[in-house]
Backbone as a chain_set.jsonl record, in Angstrom:
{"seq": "XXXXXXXXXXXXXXXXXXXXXXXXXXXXXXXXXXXXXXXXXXXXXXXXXXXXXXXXXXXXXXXXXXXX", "coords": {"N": [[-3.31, 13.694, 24.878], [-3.102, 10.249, 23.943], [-2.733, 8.792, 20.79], [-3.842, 6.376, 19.386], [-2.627, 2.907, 19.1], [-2.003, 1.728, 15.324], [-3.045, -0.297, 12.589], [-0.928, -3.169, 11.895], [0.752, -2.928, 14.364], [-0.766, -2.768, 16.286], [-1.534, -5.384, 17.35], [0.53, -6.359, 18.792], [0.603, -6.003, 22.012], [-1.059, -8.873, 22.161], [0.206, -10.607, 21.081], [2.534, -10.589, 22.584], [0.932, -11.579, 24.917], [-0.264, -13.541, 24.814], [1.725, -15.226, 23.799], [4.044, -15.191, 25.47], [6.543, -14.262, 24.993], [8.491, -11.119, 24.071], [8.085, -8.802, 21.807], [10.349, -8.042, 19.815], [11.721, -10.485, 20.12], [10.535, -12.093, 18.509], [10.439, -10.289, 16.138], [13.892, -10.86, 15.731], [13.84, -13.801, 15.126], [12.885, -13.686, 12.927], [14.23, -12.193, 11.277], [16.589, -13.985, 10.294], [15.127, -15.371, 8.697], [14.747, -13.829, 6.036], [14.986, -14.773, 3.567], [12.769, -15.616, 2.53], [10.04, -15.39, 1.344], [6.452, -12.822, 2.218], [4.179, -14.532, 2.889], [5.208, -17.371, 3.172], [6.678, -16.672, 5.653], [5.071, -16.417, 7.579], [3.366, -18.696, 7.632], [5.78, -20.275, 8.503], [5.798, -19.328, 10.735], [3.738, -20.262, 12.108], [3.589, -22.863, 11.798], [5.65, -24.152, 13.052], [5.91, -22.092, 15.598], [3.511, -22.293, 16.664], [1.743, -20.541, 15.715], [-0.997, -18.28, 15.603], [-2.644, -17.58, 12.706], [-3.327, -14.532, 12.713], [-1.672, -13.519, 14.498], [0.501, -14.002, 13.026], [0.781, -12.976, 10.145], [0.62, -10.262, 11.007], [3.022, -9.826, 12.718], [4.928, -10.086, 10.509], [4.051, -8.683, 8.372], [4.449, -6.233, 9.759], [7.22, -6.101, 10.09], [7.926, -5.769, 7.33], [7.348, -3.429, 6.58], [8.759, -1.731, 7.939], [11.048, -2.357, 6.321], [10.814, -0.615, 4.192]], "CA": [[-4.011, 12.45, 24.659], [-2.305, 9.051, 23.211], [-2.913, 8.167, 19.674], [-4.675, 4.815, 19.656], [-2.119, 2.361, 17.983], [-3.738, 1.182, 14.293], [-2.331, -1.242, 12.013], [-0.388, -4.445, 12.851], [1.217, -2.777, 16.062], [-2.042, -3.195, 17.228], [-1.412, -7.071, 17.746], [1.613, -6.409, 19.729], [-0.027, -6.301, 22.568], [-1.806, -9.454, 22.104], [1.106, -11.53, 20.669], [3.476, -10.519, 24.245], [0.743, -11.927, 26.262], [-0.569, -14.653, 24.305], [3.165, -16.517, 23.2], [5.276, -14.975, 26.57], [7.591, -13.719, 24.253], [8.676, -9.691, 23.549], [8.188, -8.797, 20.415], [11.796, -8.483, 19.675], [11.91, -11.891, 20.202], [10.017, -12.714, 17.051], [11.624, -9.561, 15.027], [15.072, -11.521, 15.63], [13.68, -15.126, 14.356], [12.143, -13.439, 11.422], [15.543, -11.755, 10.48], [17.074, -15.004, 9.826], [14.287, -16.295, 7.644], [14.549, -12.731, 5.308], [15.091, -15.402, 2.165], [11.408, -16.588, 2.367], [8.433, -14.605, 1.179], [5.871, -13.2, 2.925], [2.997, -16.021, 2.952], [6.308, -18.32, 3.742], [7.362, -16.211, 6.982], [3.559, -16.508, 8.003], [3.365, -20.459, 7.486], [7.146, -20.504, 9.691], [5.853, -18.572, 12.382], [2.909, -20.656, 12.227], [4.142, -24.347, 11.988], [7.064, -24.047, 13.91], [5.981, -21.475, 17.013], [2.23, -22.6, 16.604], [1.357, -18.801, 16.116], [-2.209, -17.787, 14.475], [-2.087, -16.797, 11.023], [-3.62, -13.296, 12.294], [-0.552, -12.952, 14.612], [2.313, -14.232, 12.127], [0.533, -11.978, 9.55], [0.616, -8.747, 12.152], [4.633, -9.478, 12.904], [5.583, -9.907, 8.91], [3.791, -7.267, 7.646], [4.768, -4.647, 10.429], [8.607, -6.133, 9.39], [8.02, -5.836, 5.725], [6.753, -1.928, 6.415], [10.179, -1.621, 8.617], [12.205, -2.353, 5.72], [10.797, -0.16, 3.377]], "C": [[-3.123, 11.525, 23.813], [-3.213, 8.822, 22.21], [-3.454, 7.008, 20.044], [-3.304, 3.865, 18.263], [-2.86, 1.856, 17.092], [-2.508, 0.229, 13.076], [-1.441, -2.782, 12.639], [0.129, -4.069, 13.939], [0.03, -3.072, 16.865], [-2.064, -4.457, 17.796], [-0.765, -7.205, 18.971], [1.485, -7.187, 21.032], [-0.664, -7.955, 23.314], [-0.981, -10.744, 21.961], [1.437, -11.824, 22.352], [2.348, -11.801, 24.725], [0.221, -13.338, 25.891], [0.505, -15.841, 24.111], [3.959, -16.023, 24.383], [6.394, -14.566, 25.801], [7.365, -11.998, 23.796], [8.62, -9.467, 22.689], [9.529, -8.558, 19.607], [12.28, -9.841, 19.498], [11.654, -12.179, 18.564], [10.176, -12.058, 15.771], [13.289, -10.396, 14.594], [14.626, -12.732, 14.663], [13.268, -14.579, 13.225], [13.6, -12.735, 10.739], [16.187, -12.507, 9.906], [16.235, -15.694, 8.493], [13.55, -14.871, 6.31], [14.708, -13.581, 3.709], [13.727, -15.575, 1.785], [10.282, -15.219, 2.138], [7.409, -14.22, 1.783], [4.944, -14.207, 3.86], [4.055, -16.99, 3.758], [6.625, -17.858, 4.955], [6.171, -16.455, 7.521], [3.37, -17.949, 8.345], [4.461, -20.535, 8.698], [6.568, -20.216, 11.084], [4.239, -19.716, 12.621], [3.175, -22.466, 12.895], [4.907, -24.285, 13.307], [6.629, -23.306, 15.528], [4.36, -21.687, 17.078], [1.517, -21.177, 16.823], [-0.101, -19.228, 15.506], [-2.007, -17.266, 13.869], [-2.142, -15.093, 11.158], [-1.813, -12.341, 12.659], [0.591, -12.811, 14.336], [2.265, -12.993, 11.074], [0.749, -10.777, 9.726], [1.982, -8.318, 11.717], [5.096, -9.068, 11.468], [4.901, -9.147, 8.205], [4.374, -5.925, 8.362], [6.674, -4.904, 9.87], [8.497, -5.655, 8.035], [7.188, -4.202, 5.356], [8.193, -1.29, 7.261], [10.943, -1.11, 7.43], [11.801, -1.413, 4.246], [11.813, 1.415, 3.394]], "O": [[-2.403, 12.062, 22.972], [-4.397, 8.647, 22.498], [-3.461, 6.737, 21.245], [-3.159, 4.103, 17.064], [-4.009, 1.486, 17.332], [-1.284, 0.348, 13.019], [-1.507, -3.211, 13.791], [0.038, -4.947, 14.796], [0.011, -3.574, 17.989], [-2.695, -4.574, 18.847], [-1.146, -7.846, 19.951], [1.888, -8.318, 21.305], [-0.733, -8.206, 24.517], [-1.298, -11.786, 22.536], [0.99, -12.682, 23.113], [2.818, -12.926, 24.895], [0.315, -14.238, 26.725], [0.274, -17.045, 24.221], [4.996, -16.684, 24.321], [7.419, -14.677, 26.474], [6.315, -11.61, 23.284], [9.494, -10.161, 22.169], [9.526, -9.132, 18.518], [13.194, -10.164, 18.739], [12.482, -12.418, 17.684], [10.138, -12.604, 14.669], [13.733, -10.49, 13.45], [14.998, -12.696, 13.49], [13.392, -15.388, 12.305], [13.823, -12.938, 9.545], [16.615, -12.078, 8.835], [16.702, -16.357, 7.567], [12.414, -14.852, 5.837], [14.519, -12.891, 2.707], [13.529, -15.693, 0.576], [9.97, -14.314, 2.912], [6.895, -15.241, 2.24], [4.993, -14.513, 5.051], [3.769, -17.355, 4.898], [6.976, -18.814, 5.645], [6.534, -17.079, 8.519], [3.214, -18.231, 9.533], [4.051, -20.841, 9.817], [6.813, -20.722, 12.179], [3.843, -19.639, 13.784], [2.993, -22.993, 13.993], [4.471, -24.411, 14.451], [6.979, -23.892, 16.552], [3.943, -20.86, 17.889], [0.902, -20.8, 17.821], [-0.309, -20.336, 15.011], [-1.225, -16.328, 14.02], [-1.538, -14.33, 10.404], [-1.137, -11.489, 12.082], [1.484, -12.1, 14.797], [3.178, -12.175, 10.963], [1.072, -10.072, 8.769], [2.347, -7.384, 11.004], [5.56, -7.954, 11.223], [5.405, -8.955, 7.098], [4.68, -4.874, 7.798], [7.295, -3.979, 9.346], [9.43, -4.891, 7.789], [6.636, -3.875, 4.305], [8.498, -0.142, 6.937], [11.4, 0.027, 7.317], [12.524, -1.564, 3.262], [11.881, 2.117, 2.385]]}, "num_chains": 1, "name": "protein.A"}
């Protein structure tokens, strides 16, 4: 039986089909903007790629559990 994904991977999903973009995609742009704080990478992905806060929130927290 498959695990049920739980935490921000859970978005994944939801991002892909919602923005047409791989999630890779939006791991790369967020690598560049590693100066800025969470809340600040959240706002970027927001302004800029007109994300929803839940799904900028999702990406930069599942990054910021990456790099631990």
């Amino acid at each position: 039986m498959t695990e049920k994904v739980k935490g921000p991977a859970s978005y994944f999903p939801s991002i892909e089909k919602t923005y047409g973009k791989p999630m890779q995609h939006w791991f790369d742009l967020l690598a560049a903007k590693t100066d800025l704080k969470h809340m600040e990478q959240v706002a970027w992905l927001k302004a800029e790629h007109a994300m929803g806060h839940g799904h900028a929130n999702a990406i930069v927290h599942y990054l910021k559990q990456q790099q631990k």
